[in-house]
C-alpha positions as CSV (number, residue, x, y, z in Angstrom):
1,X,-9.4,-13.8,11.8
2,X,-7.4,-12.9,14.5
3,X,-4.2,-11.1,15.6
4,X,-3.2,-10.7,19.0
5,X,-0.5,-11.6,21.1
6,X,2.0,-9.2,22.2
7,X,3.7,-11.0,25.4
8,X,1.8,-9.9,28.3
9,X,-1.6,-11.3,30.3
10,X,-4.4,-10.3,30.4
11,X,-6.8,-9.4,27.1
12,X,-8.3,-6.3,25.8
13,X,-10.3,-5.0,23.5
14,X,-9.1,-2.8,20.5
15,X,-11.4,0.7,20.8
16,X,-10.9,3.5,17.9
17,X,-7.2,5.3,18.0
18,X,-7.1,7.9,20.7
19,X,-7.3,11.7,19.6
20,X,-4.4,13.9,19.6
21,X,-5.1,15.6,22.9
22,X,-5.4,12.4,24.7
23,X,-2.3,10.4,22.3
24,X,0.3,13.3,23.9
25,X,-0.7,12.2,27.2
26,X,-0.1,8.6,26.7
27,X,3.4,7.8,27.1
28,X,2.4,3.6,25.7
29,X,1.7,1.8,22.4
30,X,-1.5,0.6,24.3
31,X,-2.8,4.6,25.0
32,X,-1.8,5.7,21.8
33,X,-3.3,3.0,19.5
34,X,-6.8,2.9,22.0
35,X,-6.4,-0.2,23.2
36,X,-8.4,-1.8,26.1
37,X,-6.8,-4.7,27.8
38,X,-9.1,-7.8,29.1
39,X,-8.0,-9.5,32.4
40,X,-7.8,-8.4,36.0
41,X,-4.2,-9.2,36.6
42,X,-1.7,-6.6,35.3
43,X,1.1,-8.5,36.0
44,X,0.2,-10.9,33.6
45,X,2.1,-10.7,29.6
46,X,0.0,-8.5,27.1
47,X,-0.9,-10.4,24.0
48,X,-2.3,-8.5,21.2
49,X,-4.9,-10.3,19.1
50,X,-4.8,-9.0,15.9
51,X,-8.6,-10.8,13.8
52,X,-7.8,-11.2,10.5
53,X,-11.1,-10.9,8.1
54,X,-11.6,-13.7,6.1
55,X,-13.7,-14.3,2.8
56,X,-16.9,-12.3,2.8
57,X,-19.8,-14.5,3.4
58,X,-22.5,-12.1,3.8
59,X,-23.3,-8.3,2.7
60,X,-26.2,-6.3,3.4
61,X,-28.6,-4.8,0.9
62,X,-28.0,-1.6,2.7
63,X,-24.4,0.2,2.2
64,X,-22.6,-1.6,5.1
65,X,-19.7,-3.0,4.9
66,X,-19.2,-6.3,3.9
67,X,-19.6,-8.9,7.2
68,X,-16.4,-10.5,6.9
69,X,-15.5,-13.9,9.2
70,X,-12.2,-14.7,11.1
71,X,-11.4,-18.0,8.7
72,X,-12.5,-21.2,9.6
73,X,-11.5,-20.8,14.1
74,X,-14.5,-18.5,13.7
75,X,-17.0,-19.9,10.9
76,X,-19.7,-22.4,11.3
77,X,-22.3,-24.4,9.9
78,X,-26.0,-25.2,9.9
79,X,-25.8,-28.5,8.6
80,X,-24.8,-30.0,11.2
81,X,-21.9,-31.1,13.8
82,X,-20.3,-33.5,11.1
83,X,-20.1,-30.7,8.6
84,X,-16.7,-29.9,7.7
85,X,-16.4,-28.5,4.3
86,X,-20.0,-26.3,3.3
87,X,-19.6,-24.4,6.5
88,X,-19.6,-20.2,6.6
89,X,-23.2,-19.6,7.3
90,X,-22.7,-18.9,11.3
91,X,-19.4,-16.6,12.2
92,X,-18.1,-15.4,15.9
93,X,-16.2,-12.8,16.6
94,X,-12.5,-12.4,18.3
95,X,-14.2,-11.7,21.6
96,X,-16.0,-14.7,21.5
97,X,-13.2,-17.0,20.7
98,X,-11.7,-15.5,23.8
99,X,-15.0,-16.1,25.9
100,X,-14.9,-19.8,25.0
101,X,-11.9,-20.7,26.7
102,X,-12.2,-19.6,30.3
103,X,-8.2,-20.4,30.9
104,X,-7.1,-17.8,28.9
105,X,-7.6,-14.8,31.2
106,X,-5.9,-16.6,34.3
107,X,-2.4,-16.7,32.2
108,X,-2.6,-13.6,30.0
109,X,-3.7,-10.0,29.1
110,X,-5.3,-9.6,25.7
111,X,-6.6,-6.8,23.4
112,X,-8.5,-7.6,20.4
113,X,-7.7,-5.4,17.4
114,X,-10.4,-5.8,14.6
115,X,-9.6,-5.6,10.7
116,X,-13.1,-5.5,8.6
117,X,-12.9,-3.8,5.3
118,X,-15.6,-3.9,2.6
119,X,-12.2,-4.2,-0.1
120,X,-11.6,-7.3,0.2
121,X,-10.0,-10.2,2.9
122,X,-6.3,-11.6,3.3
123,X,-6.6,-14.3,1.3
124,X,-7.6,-12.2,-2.0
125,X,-5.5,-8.8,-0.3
126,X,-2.1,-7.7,0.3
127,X,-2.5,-4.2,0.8
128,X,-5.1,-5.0,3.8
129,X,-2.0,-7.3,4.9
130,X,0.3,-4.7,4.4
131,X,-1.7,-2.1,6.6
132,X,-1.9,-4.9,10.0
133,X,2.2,-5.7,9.4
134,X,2.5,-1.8,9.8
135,X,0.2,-1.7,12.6
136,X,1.3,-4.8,14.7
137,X,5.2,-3.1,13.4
138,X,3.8,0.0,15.9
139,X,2.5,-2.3,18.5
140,X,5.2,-4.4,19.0
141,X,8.6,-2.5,17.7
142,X,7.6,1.2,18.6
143,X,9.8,2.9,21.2
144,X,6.8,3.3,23.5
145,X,5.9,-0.6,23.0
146,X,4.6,-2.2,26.2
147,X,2.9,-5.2,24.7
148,X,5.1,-8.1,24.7
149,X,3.9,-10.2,21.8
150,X,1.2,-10.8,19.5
151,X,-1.6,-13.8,18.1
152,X,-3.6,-13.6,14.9
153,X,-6.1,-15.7,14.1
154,X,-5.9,-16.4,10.2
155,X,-8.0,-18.5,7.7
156,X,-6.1,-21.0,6.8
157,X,-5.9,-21.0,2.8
158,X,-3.3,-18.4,3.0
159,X,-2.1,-17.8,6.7
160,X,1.4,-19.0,5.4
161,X,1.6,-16.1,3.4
162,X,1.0,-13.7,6.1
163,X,3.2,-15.5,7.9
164,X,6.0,-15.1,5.8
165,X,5.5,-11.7,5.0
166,X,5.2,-10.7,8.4
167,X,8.5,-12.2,9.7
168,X,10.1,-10.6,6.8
169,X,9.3,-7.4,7.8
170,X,8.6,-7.1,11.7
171,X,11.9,-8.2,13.3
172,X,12.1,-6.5,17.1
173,X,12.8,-10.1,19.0
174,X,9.0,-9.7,20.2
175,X,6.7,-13.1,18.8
176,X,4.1,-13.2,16.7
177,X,1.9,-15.9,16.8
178,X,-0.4,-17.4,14.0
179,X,-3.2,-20.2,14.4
180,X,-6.5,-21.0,13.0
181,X,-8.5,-24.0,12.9
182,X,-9.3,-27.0,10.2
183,X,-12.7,-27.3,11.5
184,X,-15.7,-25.1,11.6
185,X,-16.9,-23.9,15.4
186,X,-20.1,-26.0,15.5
187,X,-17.8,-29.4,14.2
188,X,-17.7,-32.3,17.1
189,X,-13.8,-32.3,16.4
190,X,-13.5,-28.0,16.1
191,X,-9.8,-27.8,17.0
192,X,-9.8,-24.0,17.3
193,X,-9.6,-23.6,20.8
194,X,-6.9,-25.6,21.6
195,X,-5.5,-23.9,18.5
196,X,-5.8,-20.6,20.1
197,X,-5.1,-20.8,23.8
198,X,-1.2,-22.8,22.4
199,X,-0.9,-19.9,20.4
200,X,-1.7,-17.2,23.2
201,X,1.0,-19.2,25.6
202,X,3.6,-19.3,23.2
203,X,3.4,-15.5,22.6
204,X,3.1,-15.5,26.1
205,X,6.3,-17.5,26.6
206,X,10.2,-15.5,27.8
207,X,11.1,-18.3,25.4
208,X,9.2,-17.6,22.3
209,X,11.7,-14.7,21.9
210,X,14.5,-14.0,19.2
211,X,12.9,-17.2,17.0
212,X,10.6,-15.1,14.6
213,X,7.1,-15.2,13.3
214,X,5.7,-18.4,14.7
215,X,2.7,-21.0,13.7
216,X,1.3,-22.5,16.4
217,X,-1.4,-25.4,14.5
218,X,-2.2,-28.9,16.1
219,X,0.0,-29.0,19.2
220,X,2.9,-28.6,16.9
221,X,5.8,-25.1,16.8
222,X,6.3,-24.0,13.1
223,X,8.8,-21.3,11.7
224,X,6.9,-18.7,10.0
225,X,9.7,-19.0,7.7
226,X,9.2,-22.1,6.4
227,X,5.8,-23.0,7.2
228,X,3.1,-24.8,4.7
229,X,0.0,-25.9,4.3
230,X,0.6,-29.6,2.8
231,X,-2.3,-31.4,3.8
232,X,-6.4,-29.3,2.7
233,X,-8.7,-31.2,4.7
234,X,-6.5,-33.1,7.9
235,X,-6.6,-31.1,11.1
236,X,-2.4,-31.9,10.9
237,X,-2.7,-29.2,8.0
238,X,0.4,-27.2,8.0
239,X,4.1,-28.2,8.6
240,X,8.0,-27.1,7.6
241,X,9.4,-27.4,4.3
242,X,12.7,-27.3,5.9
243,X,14.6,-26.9,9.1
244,X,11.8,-29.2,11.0
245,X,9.4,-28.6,14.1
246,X,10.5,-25.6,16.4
247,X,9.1,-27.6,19.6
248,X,5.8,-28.6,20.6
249,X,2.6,-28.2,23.4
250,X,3.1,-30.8,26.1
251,X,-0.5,-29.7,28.5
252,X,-0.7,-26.5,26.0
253,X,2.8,-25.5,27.4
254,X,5.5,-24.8,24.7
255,X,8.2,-26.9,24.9
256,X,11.2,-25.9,22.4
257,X,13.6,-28.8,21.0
258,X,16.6,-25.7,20.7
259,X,17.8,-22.5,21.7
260,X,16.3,-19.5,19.8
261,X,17.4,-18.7,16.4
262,X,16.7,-17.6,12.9
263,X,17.1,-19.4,9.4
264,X,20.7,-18.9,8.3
265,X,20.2,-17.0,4.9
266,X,16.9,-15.3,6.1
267,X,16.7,-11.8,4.6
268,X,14.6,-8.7,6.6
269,X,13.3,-6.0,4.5
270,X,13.0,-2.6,5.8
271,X,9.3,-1.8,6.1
272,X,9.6,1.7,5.4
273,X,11.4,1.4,2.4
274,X,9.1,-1.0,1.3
275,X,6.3,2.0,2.2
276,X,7.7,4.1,-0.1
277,X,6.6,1.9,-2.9
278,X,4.6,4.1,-5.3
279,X,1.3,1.7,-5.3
280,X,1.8,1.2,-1.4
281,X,-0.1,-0.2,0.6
282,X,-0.1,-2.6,-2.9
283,X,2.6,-4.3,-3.5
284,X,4.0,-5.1,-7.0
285,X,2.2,-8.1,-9.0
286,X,3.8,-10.8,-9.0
287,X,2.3,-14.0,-10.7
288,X,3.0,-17.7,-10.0
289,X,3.4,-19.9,-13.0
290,X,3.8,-23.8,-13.1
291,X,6.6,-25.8,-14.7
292,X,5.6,-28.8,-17.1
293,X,7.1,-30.4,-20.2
294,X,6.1,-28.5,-23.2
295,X,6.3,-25.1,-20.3
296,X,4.7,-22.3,-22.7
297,X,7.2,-19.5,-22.2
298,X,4.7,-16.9,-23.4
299,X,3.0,-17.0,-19.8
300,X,5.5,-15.6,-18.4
301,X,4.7,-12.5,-21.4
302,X,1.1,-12.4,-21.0
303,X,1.8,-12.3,-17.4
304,X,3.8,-9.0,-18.1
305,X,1.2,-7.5,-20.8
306,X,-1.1,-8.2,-18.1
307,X,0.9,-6.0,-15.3
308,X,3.0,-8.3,-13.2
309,X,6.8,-7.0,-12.5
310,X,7.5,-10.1,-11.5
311,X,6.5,-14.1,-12.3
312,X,7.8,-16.9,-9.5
313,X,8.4,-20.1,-11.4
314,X,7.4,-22.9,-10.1
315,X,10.1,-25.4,-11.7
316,X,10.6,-28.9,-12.0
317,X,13.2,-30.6,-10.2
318,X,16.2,-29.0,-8.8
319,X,14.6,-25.6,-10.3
320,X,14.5,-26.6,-14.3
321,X,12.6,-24.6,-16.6
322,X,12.1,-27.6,-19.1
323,X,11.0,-25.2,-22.3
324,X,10.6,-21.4,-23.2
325,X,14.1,-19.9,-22.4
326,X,13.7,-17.4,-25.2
327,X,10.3,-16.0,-24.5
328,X,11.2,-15.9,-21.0
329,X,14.3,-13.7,-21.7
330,X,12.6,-11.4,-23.9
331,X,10.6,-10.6,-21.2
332,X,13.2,-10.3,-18.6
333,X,14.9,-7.7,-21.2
334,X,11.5,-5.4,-20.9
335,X,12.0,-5.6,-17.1
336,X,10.2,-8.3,-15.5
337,X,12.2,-9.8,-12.7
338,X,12.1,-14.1,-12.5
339,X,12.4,-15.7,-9.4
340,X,12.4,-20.0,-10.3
341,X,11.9,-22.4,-7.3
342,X,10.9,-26.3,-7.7
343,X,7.4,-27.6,-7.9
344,X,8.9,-30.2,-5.4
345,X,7.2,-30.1,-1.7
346,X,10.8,-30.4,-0.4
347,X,14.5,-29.6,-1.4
348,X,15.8,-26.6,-3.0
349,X,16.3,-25.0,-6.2
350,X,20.0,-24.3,-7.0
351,X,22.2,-21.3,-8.6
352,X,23.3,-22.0,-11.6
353,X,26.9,-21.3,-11.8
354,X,26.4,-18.2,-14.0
355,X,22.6,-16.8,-13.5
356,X,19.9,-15.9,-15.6
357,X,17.4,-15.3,-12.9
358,X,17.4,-16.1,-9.3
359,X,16.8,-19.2,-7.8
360,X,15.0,-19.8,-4.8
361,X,16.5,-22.0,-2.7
362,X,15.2,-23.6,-0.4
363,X,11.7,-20.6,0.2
364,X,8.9,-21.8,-1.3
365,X,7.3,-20.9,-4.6
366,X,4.5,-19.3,-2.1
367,X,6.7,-17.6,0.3
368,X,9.0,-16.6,-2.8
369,X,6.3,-14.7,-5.0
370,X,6.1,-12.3,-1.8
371,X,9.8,-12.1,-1.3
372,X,9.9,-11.0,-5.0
373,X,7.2,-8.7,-4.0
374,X,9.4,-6.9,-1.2
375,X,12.4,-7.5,-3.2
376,X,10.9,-5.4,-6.0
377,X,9.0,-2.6,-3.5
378,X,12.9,-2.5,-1.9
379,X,13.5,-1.1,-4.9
380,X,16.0,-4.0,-6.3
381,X,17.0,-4.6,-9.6
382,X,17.7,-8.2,-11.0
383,X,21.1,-8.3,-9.4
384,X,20.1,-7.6,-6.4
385,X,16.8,-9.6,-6.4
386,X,19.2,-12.8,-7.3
387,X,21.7,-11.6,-4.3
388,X,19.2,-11.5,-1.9
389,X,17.8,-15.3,-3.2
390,X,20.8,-17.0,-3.9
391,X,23.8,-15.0,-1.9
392,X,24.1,-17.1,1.4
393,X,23.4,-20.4,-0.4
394,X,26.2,-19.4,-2.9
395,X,28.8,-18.7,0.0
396,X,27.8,-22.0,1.6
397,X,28.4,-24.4,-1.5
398,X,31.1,-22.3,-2.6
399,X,30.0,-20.9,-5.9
400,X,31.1,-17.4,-5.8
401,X,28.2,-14.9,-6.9
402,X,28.7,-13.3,-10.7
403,X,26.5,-11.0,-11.9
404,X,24.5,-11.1,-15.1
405,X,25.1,-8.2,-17.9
């Protein structure tokens, strides 16, 4: 998996971080954090491409680490070119994404910045995630910064939650671009490198600034913000929950529909507050549970006995948790923090006129268990958890915000 695109052309590859000696002589992010641009023209934007690991497919018998592949843009299979879901067995790296597409030097500079670890992959990891928002945080928002944007390459089973927790944390106008691919390399339809080079020219883009964490998937501009996966096989895989299309790719151009902006009620954390959390790089456990009739309230206890801080509710409706109100308040009494959203695809889930727990609005369940993640690391009790949920929505129907006992 891949991350790189900080706006600027041309394409490097990530070395090992300089020493000290050589650091105080660098007066750029790009000295300092060893990188090595690829491209001849040094006019052109810097994009850094941050590879994301993806599931482990492979480990040796000896004690190297575990081979780890870039998601689905850089998996793929031996049976065949019509293979589509038992693929995994063949993997490419970042640099040979890049080599495939021979347009991608003429219209950018790129350094590649390989993530491999042997504890796990994003999809099963948020510390690892934690450590790359930090470091693209560096890259991109550092006083020293001159790389202009960034591109990772992501599988695609849980890019939207990198997504989301990168644009609630890295906010320095600069974009950050996410892609991947619906089908494997060696597939007659393999998407990836149209995928990839979209996303390279919209970090690339003057226009891409000021709009947040971006997806760019199937010719089509998503908010980080309010991106999904809603579809698990169709190359048209991800899309908005709300707020609609950003723009589009007309000749792998980025073509926005309005002027840049940000979702109204979007809340940034402060990454080094949230740094300070005592299991950091770890954030706090927060579990996801699933609204139905006969809802057994005593998950959301077991899911405390069993460590979580925090349960997201996935709720039916307009955000109704059908059964278990006392179970769940018995657990909110020995701390745990509840955050309910609606099981529905689209629409939110409401405040109640005199809370309980927060509502989510219109975030996702997904995108809310991590925002209940930074919420908690932030240090936020369950005031300010619901605050930070339900505050702007509250302002803009008019209910005014009263806090719980």
């Amino acid at each position: 998996m891949r991350f790189s695109s900080f706006v600027l052309a041309g394409i490097a590859t990530l070395g090992v971080f300089a020493s000290p000696s050589r650091a105080r002589q660098v007066q750029t992010a790009s000295g300092r954090l060893g990188l090595m641009w690829l491209g001849g023209n040094s006019s052109l934007p810097k994009i850094l491409y941050v590879v994301f690991p993806g599931l482990p497919r492979y480990k040796a018998n000896d004690c190297r680490s575990v081979l780890y592949t870039g998601g689905t843009i850089a998996s793929g299979s031996i049976y065949g070119a019509l293979d589509d879901t038992q693929y995994g067995q063949l993997q490419i790296t970042g640099e040979e994404i890049i080599a495939r597409n021979p347009y991608l030097l003429n219209n950018t500079q790129l350094a590649v910045s390989n993530w491999t670890s042997d504890e796990g992959s994003t999809g099963t990891n948020d510390a690892l995630v934690m450590n790359m928002t930090r470091f693209a945080h560096d890259a991109l928002c550092s006083a020293d910064s001159d790389i202009d944007g960034a591109v990772y390459t992501h599988g695609t089973n849980s890019l939207e939650e990198t997504a989301f927790l990168m644009d609630s944390l890295v906010n320095c106008e600069k974009p950050i671009v996410g892609t991947g691919a619906m089908r494997p390399f060696t597939h007659l339809g393999f998407e990836g490198d149209a995928n990839f080079f979209d996303a390279v020219m919209l970090a690339a883009s003057p226009e891409s600034r000021n709009r947040g964490l971006m997806v760019a998937f199937n010719a089509r501009i998503i908010s980080g913000y309010w991106v999904t996966k809603l579809h698990s096989t169709n190359a048209n895989a991800f899309g908005p929950t709300a707020g609609g299309d950003l723009g589009l790719f007309i000749n792998s151009l980025p073509v926005f529909f309005n002027t840049p902006s940000q979702p109204l009620h979007k809340h940034y954390f402060n990454l080094s507050t949230v740094s300070q959390y005592k299991s950091f790089p770890a954030l706090p456990k927060v579990d996801i549970l699933y609204a139905a009739r006969e809802f057994d309230g005593r998950l959301a206890l077991d899911a405390q006995a069993n460590g979580a801080q925090g349960v997201v509710i996935a709720g039916t409706g307009n955000g109704g948790v059908p059964t278990g109100g006392d179970e769940i308040s018995e657990a909110m009494e020995k701390g745990l923090q509840v955050v309910v959203g609606t099981r529905s695809p689209y629409g939110p889930s409401s405040p109640a006129r005199t809370p309980t727990f927060a509502k989510a609005g219109f975030v996702h369940v997904i995108q809310a268990r991590i925002m209940l993640q930074l919420a908690i690391a932030s240090g936020m009790d369950m005031n300010q958890t619901i605050d930070v949920f339900e505050g702007g929505f509250r302002k803009a129907i008019g209910q005014p915000w009263r806090q719980r006992g």
